[in-house]
N, C-alpha and C positions, 0 to 999 in steps of 0.2 A: 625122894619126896615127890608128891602127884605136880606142886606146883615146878619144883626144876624138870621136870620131863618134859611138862609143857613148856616150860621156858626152852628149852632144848630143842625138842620136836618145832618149833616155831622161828627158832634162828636157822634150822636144817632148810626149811623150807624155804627162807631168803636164799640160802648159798648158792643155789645153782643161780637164782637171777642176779645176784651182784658180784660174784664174783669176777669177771671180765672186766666191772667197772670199779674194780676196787685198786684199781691205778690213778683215775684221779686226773685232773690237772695240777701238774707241781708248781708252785710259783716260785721261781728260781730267780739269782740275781746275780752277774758275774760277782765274785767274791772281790771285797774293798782291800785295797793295798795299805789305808792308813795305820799308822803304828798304831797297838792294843799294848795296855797298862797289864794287859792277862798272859804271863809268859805260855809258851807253849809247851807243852806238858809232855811233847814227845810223840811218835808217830807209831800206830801200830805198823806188822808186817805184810799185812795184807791191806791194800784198799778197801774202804768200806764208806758204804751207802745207809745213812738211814733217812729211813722215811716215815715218815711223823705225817700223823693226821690232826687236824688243826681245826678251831673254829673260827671263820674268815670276821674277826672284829676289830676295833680301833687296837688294842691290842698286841694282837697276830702282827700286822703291820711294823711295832718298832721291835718285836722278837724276831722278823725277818731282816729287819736291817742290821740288827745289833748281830746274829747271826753269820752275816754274812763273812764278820773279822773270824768269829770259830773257823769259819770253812776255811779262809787265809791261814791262820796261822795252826791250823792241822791239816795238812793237806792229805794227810792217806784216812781221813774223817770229812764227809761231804754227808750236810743237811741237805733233805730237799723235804717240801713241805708240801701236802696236798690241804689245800685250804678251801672250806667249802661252808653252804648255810648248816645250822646247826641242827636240821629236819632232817639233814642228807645223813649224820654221823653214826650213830648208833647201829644201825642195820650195818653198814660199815665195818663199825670195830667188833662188832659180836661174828660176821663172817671171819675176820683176821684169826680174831681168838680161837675160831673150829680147825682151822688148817694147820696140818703138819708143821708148817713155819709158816709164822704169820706173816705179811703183807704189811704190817707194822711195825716197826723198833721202839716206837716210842707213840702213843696217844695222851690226848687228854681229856680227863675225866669228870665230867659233871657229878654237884654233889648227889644228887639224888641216886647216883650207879656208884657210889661210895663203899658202899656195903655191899652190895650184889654183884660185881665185879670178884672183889676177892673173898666171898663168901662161895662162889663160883670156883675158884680157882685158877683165874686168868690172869691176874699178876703176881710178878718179882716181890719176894719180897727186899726192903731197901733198908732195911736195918741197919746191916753189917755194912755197906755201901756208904751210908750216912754217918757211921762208927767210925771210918777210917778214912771218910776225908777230911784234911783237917783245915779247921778253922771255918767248918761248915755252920758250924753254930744254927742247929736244928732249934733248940730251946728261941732263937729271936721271932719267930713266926707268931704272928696276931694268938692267942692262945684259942678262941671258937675256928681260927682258921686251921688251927694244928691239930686239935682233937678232931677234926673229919681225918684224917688223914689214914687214924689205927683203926683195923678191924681185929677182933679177937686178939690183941696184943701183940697185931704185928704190924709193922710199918709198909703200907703198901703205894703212897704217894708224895708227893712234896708239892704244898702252893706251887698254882704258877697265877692267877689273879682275882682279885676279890670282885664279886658283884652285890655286894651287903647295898642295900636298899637307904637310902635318906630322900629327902625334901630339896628336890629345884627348882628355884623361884626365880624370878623376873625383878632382881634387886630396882632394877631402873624403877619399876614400877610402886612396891613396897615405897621408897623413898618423893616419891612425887608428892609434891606437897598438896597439891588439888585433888588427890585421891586419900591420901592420908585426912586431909580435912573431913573429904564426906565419908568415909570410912568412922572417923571418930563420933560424928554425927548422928550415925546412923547405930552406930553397936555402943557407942559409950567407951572406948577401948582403943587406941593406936593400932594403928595398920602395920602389923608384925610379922613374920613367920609365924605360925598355930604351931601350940605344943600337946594341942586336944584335938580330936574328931571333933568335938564340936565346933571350936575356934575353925577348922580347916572347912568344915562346912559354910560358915560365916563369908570367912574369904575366899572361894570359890563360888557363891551367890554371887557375892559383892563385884567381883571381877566380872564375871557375867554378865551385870546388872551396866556393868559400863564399857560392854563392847568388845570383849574379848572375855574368850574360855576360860573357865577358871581351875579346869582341872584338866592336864591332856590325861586321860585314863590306859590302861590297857587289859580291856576286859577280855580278852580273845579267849576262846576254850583252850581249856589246854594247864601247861607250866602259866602260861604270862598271866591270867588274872589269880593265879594263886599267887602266883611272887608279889602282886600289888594287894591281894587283899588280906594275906595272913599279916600282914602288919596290920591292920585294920583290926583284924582280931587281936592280936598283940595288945594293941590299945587298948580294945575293953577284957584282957585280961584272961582272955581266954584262947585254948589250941586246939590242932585237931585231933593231937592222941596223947596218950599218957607215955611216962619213961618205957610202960612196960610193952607199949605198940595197941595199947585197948582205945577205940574209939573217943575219943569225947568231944567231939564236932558237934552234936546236938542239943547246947545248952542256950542258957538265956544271953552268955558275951557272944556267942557266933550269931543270934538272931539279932541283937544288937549292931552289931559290926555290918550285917548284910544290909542289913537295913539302911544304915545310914553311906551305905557303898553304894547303894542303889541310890537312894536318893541323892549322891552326888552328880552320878552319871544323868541322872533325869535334869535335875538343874545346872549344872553347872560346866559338863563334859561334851568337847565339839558334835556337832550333830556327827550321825550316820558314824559313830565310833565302835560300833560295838564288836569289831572282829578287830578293832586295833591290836598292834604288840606292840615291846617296847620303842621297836624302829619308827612306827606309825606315830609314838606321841615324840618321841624328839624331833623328828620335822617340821612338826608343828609348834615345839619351843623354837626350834631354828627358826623356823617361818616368823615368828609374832604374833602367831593364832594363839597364842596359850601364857595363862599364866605363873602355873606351877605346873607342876610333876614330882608323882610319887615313883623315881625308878631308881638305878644303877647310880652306886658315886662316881663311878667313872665317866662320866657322861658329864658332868661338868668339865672336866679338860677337852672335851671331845667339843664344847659347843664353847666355850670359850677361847678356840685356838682360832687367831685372825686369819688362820689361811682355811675358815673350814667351813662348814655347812651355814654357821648362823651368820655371816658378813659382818655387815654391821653392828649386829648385834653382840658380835662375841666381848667377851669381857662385864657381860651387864648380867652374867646370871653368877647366882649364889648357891650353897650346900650349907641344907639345917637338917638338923635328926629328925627320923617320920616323928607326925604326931604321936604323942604317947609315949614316945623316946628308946622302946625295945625294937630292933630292926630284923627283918627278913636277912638272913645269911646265905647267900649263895657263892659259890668259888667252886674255880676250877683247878687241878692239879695234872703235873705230869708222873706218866707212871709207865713205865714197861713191862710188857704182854711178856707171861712165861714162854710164848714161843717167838720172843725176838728173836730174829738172827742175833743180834749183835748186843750182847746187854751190859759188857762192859764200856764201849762205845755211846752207847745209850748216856749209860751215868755219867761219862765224862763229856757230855755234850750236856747233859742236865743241871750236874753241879756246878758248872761251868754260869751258865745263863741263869741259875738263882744265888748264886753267891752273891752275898753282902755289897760288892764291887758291881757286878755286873747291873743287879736288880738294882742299886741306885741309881742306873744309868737311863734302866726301863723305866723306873717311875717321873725321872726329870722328864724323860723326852714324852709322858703322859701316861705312864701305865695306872693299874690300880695296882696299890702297893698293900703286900704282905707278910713284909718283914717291920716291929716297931723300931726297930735303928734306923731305917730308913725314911720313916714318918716322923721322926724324932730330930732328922738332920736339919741342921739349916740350910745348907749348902743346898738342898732340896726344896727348900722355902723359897730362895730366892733365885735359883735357876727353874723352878719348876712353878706351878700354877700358885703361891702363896702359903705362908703360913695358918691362915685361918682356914684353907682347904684340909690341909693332912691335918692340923687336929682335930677338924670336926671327922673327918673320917677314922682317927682312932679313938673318936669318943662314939662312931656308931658302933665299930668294931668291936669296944669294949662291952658293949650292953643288947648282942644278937643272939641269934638261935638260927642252928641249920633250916633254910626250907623242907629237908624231910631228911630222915633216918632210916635204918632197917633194908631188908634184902628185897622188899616188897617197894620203897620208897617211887621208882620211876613210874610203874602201874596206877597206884595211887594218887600220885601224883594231877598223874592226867584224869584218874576217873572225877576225882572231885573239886576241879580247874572246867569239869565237862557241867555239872551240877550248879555254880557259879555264876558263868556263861547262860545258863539253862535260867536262869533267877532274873539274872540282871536283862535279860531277854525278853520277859514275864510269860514265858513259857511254862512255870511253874511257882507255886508259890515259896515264898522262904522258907517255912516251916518244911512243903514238902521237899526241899533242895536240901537241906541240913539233913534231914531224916535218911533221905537217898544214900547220901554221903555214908552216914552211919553206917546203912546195912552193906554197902559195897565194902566197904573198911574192911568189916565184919567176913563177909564172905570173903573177902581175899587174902587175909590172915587165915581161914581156914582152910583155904587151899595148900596148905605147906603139906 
């Protein structure tokens, strides 16, 4: 097909400049001597390396540490991780994929290369790998987190953690009684979480109107202001394409949506925001510049851990479903490159770190969690960031939709995150920003 040639002819082109750098800074940690609940399953005959490319997040961090018992109690199996920004990864793993043996045993897969990955023919399939470890229990996975996983009826990944999209709000604030007052005052209405674009427009004026930002946004071109505003469209009920990949970006819920995304950003969002990304607006919850945020559920344990970015602050923020209650799905999973070296090593360093046991351990110490037994635990409740955290998080879980689909999904992605950007900019009008969108859709589905 014209478009994998280009797709091809365009990673060749990377290969000669990254390859050299496709070693990476490993972030290594002498392996922990403390006893692990996870017997050790036996040593291969040969010593083996793998090395895993990684996305450097809150995340990454306790899958490094939690890791380091793997490396102890398999000693002829040594992780080592090249952890890097998430700009860096892609050009990366598509050079791995072209070489005789890859450069990687083990990456992980953003949703939008869901499809196009092993539609491509780059990963393992994990079928029979997940058939015969037992008490793997595939079936517990978030059910919108499990269905990214199959392509063409085959099993090509396993979660490794969710970024499905809700509402973080400034509880201290919400609660204040002298702003609840004038709030009530002013809308006729208690000063609440919004479960409408409108209501969320109300309280991001209102915040505004009293001294602080009331929306940290993240409009940057690209993935991040599509991750923030297809919820937006979600809300008034409309997407950008149909089951069958046909355009429908161009209606009256996406003019709507833009609309009132723009005019949050105009009133309500920190000045001089507009190449923000997700990083950019949790600072600024950290900091006390902001009131809410439309991003990541993981990001509430991340800014409510006392020893972390927001000081003082931690513990005063809250997680409610985005407005309009359908959320943006995004997740990442692990999967091994058909030219691992090492793919049975692979899996038993994978099964390993999501198993039931382990991943409760991730999600205590802060992960986003993608298993519902482990959302479901108590023992999770109360070692971990609260009960009213994980079930709001498997009440977003239950009611999202992939950020994108299809083999086309990365391209896309960016082209109309560039269109967006280009709106909320007023580089362009809505009308022409929506239209844009349409014909690129259009012409890039035609390229196959």
């Amino acid at each position: 097909m014209k478009s994998r040639s280009l797709f091809l002819i365009s990673v060749l082109t990377v290969l000669a400049l990254l390859l050299t750098a496709c070693g990476g800074a490993a972030a290594t940690q002498a392996p922990s001597t403390e006893d692990t609940a996870v017997a050790n399953e036996g040593s291969s005959s040969t010593p083996v390396t793998l090395n895993v490319i990684i996305e450097q997040v809150p995340d990454y961090d306790i899958v490094n540490e939690l890791t380091q018992e793997f490396n102890a109690n398999n000693p002829d199996i040594q992780v080592v991780f090249d952890a890097m920004t998430y700009d860096a990864m892609r050009d990366k793993i598509l050079t791995s994929f072209l070489a005789p043996k890859g450069t990687y045993d083990i990456i992980i897969v953003d949703n939008p290369w869901m499809d196009e990955f092993p539609d491509a023919g780059f990963l393992t399939d994990l079928t029979d790998y997940i058939k015969n470890t037992p008490d793997y229990d595939f079936e517990d996975y978030a059910a919108p987190i499990r269905d990214l996983t199959t392509h063409d009826g085959v099993i090509t990944a396993v979660p490794y953690y969710n970024y499905a999209l809700g509402l973080i709000v400034r509880q201290d604030l919400f609660d204040d009684p002298d702003l609840q007052s004038k709030f009530e005052a002013e809308y006729g209405r208690p000063l609440a979480a919004p479960t409408t674009l409108d209501e969320y427009l109300e309280v991001g004026k209102f915040f505004q109107a009293n001294g602080i930002a009331g929306a940290a946004m993240q409009p940057q071109r690209g993935y991040k202001i599509l991750e923030e505003w297809k919820n937006w469209l979600y809300a008034e009920g409309g997407d950008i394409m149909d089951d069958a990949g046909n355009p429908i970006v161009n209606s009256d819920a996406a003019k709507t949506a833009l609309e009132k995304y723009i005019e949050m950003y105009k009133t309500a969002a920190p000045e001089n925001s507009l190449n923000w990304g997700f990083d950019d607006a949790m600072r600024s919850m950290a900091a006390g510049e902001s009131a809410t945020m439309l991003s990541y559920n993981w990001m509430l344990p991340t800014l409510n851990n006392p020893s972390g970015s927001a000081g003082d602050l931690a513990g005063k923020f809250a997680l409610y479903p985005v407005p309009g209650g359908k959320a943006v799905l995004g997740a990442w999973y692990w999967a091994i490159p058909k030219n691992s070296n090492n793919p049975d090593a692979a899996w038993k360093y994978i099964s390993w770190l999501t198993s039931k046991q382990i991943d409760k351990r991730r999600v205590i110490m802060g992960g986003a969690p993608t298993r519902t037994s482990v959302l479901n635990d108590s023992e999770v409740w109360e070692q971990g960031y609260g009960k009213d955290y994980y079930t709001t998080v498997l009440e977003i879980l239950n009611n999202c939709e992939p950020l994108a689909r299809g083999i086309h999904a990365d391209e896309i992605s960016n082209e109309v995150g560039t269109y967006l950007n280009s709106a909320v900019a007023g580089e362009m009008s809505v009308e022409d920003a929506l239209k844009g969108m349409e014909d690129k859709i259009t012409e890039i589905n035609a390229a196959q």
